[in-house]
TORKOL-4160 file (C-alpha; in steps of 0.2 Angstrom, whole numbers, padded with zeros to 4 digits, m for minus):
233
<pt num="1" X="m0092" Y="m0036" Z="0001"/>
<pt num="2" X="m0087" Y="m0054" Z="0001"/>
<pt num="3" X="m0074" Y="m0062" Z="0012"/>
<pt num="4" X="m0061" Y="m0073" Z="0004"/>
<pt num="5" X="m0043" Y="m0078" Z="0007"/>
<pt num="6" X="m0031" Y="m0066" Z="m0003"/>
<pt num="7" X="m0018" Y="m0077" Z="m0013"/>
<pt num="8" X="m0006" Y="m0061" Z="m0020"/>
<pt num="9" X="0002" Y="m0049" Z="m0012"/>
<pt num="10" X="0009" Y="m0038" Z="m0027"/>
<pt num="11" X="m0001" Y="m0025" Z="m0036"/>
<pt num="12" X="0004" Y="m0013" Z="m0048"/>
<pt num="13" X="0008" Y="0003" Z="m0040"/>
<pt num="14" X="0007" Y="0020" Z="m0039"/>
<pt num="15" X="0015" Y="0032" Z="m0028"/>
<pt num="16" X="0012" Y="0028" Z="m0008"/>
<pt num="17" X="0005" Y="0045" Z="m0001"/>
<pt num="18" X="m0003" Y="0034" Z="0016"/>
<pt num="19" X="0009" Y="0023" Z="0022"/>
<pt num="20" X="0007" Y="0029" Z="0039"/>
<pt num="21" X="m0010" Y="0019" Z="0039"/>
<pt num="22" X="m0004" Y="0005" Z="0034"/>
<pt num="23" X="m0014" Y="0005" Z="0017"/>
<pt num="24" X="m0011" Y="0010" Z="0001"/>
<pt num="25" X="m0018" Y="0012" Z="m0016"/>
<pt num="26" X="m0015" Y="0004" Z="m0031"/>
<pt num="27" X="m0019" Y="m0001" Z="m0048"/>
<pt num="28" X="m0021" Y="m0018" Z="m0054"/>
<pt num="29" X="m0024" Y="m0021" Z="m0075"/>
<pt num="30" X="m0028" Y="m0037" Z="m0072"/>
<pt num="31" X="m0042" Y="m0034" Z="m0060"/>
<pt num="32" X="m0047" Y="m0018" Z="m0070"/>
<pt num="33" X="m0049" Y="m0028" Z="m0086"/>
<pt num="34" X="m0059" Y="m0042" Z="m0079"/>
<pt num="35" X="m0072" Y="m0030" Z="m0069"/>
<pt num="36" X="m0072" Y="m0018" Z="m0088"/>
<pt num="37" X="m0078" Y="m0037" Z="m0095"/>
<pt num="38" X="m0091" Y="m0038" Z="m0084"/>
<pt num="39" X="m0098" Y="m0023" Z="m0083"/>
<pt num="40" X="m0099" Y="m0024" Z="m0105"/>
<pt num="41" X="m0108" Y="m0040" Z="m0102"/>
<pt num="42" X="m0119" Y="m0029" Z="m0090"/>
<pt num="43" X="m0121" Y="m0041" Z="m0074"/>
<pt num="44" X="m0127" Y="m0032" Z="m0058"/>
<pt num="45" X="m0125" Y="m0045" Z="m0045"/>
<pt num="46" X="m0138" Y="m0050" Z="m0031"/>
<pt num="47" X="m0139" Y="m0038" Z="m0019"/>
<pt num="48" X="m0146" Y="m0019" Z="m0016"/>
<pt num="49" X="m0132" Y="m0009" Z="m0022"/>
<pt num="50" X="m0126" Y="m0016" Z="m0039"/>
<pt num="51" X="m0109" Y="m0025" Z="m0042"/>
<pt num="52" X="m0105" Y="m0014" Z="m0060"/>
<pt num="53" X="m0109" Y="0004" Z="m0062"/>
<pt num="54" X="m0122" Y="0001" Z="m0076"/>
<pt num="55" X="m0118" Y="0017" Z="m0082"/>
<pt num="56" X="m0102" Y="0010" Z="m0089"/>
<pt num="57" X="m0106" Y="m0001" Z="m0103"/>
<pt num="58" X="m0115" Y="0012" Z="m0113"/>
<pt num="59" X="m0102" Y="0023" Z="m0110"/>
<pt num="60" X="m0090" Y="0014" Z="m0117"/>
<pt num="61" X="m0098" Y="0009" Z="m0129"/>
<pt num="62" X="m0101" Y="0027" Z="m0135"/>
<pt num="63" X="m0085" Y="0033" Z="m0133"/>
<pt num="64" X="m0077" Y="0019" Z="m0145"/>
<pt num="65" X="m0092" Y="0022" Z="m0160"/>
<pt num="66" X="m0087" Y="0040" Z="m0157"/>
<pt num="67" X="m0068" Y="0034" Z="m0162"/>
<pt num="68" X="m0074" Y="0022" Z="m0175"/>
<pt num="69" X="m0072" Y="0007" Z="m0167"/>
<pt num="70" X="m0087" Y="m0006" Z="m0172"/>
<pt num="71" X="m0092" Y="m0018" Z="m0158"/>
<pt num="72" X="m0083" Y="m0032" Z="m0152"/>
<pt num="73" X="m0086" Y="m0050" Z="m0148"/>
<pt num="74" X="m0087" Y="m0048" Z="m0131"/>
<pt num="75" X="m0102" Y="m0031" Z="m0132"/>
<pt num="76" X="m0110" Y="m0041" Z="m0147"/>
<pt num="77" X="m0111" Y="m0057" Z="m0137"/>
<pt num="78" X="m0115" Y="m0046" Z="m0122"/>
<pt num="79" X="m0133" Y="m0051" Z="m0119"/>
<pt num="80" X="m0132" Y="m0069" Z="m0120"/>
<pt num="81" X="m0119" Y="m0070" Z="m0110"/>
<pt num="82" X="m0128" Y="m0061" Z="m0096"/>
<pt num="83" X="m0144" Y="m0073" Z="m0097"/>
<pt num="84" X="m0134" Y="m0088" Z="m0097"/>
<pt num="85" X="m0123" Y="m0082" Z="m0082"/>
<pt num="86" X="m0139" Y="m0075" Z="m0072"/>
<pt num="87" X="m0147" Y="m0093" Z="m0075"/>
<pt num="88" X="m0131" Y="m0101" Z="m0065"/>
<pt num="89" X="m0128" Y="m0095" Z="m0050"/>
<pt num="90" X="m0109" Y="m0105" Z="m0052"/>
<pt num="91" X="m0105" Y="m0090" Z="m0060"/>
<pt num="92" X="m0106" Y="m0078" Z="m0045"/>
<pt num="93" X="m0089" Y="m0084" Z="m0045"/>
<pt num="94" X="m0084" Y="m0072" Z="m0057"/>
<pt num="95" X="m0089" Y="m0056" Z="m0047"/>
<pt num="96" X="m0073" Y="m0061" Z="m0036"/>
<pt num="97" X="m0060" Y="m0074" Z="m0046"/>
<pt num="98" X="m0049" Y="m0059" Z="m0052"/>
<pt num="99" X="m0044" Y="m0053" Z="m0034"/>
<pt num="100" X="m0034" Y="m0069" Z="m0032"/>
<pt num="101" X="m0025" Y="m0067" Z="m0049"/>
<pt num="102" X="m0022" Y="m0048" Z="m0043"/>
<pt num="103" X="m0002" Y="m0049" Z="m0052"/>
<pt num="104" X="m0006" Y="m0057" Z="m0066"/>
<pt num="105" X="m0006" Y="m0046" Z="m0086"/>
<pt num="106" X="m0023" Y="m0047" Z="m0091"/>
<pt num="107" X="m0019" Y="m0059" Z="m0102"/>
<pt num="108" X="m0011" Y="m0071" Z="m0093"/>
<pt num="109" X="m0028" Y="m0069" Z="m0083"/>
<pt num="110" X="m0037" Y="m0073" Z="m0097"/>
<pt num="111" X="m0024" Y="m0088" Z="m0101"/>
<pt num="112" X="m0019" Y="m0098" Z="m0087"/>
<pt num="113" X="m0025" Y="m0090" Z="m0070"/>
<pt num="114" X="m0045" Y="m0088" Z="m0074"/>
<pt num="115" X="m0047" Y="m0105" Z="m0082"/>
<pt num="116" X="m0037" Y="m0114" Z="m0066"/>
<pt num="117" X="m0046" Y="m0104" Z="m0054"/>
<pt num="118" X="m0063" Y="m0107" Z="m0062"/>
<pt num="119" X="m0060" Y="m0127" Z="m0064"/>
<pt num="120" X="m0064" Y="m0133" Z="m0048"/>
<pt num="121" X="m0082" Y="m0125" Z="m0048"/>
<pt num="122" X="m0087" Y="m0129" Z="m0067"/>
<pt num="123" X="m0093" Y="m0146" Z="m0064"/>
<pt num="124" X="m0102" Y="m0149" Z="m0081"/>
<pt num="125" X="m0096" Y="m0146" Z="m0100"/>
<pt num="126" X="m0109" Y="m0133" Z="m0104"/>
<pt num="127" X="m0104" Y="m0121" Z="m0090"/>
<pt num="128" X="m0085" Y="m0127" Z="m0096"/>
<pt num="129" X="m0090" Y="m0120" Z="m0113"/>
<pt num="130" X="m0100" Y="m0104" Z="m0106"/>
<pt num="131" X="m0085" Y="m0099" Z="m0096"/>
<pt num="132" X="m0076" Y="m0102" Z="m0114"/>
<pt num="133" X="m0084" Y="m0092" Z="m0122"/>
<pt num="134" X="m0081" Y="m0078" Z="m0110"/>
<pt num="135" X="m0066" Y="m0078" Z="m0110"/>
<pt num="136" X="m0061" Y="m0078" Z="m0129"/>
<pt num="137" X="m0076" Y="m0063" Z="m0129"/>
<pt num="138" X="m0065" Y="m0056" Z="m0118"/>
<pt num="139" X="m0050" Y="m0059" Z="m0124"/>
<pt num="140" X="m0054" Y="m0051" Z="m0141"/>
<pt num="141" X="m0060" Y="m0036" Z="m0134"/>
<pt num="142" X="m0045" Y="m0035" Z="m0123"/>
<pt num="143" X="m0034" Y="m0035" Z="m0140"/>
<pt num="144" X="m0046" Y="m0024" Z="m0153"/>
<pt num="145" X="m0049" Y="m0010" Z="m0139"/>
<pt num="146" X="m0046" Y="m0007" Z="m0121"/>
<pt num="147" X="m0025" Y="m0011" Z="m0120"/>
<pt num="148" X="m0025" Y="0004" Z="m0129"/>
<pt num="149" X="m0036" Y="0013" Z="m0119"/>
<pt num="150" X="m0030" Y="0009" Z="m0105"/>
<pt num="151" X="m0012" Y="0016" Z="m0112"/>
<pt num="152" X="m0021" Y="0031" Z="m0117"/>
<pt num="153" X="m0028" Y="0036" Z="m0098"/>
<pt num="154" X="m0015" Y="0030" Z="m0088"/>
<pt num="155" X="m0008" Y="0045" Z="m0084"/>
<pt num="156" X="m0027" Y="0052" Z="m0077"/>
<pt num="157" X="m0030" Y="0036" Z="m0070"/>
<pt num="158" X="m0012" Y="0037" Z="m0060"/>
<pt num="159" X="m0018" Y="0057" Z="m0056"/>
<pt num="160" X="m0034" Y="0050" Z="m0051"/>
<pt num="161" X="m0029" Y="0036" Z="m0039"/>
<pt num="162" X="m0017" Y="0048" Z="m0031"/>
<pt num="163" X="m0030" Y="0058" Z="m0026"/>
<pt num="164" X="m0041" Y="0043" Z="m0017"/>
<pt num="165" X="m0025" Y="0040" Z="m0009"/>
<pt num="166" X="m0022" Y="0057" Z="m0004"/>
<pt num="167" X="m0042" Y="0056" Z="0003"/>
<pt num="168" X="m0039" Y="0040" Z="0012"/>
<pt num="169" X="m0021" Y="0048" Z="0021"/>
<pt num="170" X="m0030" Y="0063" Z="0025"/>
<pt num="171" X="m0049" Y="0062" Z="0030"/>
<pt num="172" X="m0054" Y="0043" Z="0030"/>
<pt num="173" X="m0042" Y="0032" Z="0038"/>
<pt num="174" X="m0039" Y="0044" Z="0052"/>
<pt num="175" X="m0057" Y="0045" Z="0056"/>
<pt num="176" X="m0059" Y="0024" Z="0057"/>
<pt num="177" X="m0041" Y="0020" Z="0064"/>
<pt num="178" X="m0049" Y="0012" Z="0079"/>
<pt num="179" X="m0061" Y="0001" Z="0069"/>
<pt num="180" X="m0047" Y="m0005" Z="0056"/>
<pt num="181" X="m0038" Y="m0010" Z="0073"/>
<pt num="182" X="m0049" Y="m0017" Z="0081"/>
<pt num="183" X="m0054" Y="m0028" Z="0065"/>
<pt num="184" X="m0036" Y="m0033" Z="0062"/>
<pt num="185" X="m0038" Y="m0022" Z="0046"/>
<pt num="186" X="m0023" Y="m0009" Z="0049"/>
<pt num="187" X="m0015" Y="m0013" Z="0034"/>
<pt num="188" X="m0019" Y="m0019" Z="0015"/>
<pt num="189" X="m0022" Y="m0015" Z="m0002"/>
<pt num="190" X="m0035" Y="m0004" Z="m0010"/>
<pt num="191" X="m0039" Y="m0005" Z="m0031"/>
<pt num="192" X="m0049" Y="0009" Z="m0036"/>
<pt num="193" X="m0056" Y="0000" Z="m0053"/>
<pt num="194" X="m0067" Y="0010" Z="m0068"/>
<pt num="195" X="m0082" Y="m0002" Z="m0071"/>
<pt num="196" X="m0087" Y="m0008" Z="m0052"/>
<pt num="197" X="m0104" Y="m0004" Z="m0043"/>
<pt num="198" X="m0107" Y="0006" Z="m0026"/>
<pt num="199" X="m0104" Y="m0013" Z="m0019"/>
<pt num="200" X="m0083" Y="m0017" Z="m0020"/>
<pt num="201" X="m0074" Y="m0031" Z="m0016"/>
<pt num="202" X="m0065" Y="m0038" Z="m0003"/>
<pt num="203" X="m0052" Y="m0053" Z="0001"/>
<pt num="204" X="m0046" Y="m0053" Z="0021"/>
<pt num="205" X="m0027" Y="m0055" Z="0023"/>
<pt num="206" X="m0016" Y="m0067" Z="0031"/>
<pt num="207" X="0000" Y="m0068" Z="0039"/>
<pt num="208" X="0008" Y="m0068" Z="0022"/>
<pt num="209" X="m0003" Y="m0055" Z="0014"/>
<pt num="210" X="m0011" Y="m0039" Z="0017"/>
<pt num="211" X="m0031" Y="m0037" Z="0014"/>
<pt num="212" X="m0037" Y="m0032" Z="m0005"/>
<pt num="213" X="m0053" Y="m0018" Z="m0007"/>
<pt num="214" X="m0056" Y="m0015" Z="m0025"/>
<pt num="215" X="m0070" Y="0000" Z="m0026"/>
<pt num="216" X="m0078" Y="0009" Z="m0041"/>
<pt num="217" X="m0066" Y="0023" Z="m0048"/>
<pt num="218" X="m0078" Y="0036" Z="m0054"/>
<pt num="219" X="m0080" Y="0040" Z="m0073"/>
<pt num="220" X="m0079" Y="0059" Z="m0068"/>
<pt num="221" X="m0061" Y="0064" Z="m0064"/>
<pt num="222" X="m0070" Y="0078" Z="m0051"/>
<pt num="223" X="m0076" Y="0062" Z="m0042"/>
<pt num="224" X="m0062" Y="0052" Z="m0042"/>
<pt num="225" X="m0056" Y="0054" Z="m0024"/>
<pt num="226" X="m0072" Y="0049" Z="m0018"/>
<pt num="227" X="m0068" Y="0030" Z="m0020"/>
<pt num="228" X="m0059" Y="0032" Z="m0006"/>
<pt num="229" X="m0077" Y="0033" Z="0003"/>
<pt num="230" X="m0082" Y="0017" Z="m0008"/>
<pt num="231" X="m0068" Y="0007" Z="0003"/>
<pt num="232" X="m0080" Y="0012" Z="0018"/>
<pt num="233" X="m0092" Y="0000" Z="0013"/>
């Protein structure tokens, strides 16, 4: 996972079952929505393990033809938008720019935090209009489909993340405590998000905020504690 410097320090939250270790699990749409995005476009990184579960795409796609729902700008643009981002590696800025809008809606993401974030890196006006693009891709799908899909599963998804919390509580932070100390890592924040790889994320914390893990939440609900494991990585 990449290191970077964590600029939030609130997350969307569900119940804290581990506060004894310093870490807790939460949800975080902003975050959740940018990494569904990414994993529709189909991107898998750089690296061994892949950064999306590339099982998720077709999934979703499946499950919304199955409901009626035709394709949307961001799955129809979906392949060009993947060649033009693997020929740029600028755009492995994208695999992490979410973490440091972590309280933001998803559309305020969309809006105002990704486009500032992404300035600074976007030197030329064809990656300007690449990123563009994305994002009103993004925003449509955002609008036509997944808000409410995410409304439909969030009380599984909240069922879900209690059970990774309940796993890290009971069998995994116990078993590392001495490495999180001796790292600096006793506290943070840990997203379990639908769509990622094996290969999560991470920002270290500061003084002013606690670290940020986002793993892969698995598709199966029988699976889904085993995120907690992913945060291991």
């Amino acid at each position: 996972m990449r290191r970077l410097a964590i600029v939030a320090t609130l997350l969307w939250t569900v119940p804290c079952l581990s506060a004894q270790s310093g870490w807790t699990v939460r949800s975080a749409p902003a975050v959740e929505f940018w990494y569904h995005a990414m994993a529709l476009v189909g991107l898998q990184g750089f690296g061994a393990l892949p950064l999306y579960d590339p099982g998720y795409g077709p999934a979703v796609r499946s499950g919304r033809e199955a409901r009626g729902i035709g394709p949307t700008a961001l799955e129809r643009q979906a392949p060009s938008l993947r060649a033009a981002f693997e020929a740029d590696s600028t755009f492995e800025l994208l695999h992490f720019l979410p973490l440091y809008a972590s309280t933001a809606t998803p559309e305020q993401l969309l809006t105002g935090n990704a486009p500032g974030l992404a300035a600074a890196a976007l030197h030329t006006r064809e990656q300007r209009a690449l990123f563009d693009r994305f994002l009103a891709a993004a925003r449509t799908d955002l609008d036509a489909a997944w808000s409410t899909e995410r409304r439909t599963r969030a009380a599984a998804q909240n069922a879900a993340l209690a059970e990774v919390e309940r796993r890290w509580a009971d069998a995994i932070a116990p078993a590392i405590g001495g490495y999180l100390e001796r790292y600096g890592l006793t506290s943070g924040v840990i997203v379990p998000v639908p769509g990622l790889g094996t290969d999560g994320r991470f920002l270290a914390g500061s003084a002013e905020s606690p670290a940020l893990v986002a793993v892969q939440l698995p598709r199966d609900s029988a699976h889904a504690a085993d995120a907690a494991f992913f945060v291991v990585r």
